[in-house]
C-alpha positions in Angstrom: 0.0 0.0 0.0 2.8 2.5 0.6 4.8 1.7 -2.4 1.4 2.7 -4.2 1.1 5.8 -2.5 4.5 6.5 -3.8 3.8 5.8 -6.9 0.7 7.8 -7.0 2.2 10.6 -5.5 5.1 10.4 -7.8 2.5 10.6 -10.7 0.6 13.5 -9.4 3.9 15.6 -9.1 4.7 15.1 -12.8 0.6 15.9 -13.3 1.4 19.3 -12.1 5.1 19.8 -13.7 4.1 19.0 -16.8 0.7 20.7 -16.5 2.5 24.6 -15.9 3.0 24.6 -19.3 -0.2 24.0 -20.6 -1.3 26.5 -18.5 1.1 28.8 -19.8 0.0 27.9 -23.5 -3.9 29.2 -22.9 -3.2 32.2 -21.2 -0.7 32.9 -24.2 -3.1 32.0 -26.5 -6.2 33.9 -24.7 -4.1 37.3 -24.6 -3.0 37.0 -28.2 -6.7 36.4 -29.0 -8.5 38.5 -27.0 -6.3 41.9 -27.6 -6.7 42.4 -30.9 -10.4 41.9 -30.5 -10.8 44.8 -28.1 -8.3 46.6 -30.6 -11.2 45.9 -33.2 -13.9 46.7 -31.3 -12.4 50.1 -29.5 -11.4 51.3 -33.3 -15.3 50.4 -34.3 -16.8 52.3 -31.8 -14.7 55.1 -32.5 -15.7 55.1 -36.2 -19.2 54.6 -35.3 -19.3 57.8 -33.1 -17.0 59.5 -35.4 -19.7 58.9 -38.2 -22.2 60.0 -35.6 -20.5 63.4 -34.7 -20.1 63.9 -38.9 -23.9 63.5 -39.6 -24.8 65.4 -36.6 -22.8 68.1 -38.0 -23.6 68.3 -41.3 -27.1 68.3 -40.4 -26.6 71.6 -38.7 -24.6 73.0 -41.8 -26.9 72.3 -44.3 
């Protein structure tokens, strides 16, 4: 029974070695994924309100 404990505990510890880097793969991933879609959807709502602001105004001008 304690040679199997061993072993199982020997097991988990390379479980969570080996699992640091998979970890550190998503979160990689997730920022290189998820920051150029807020870049896209900042620089849409600024073209959206910026085409807002230019109708309002030539509204007034015309």
């Amino acid at each position: 029974m304690e040679q199997q404990l061993a072993h199982l505990t020997a097991q988990m510890a390379a479980l969570k070695s080996s699992s640091g880097v998979t970890n550190t793969s998503l979160v990689e991933l997730y920022y290189c994924v998820t920051i150029p879609l807020m870049i896209t959807i900042h620089a849409g709502c600024l073209a959206y309100e910026m085409g807002v602001q230019i109708e309002s105004c030539g509204a007034r001008f015309a």
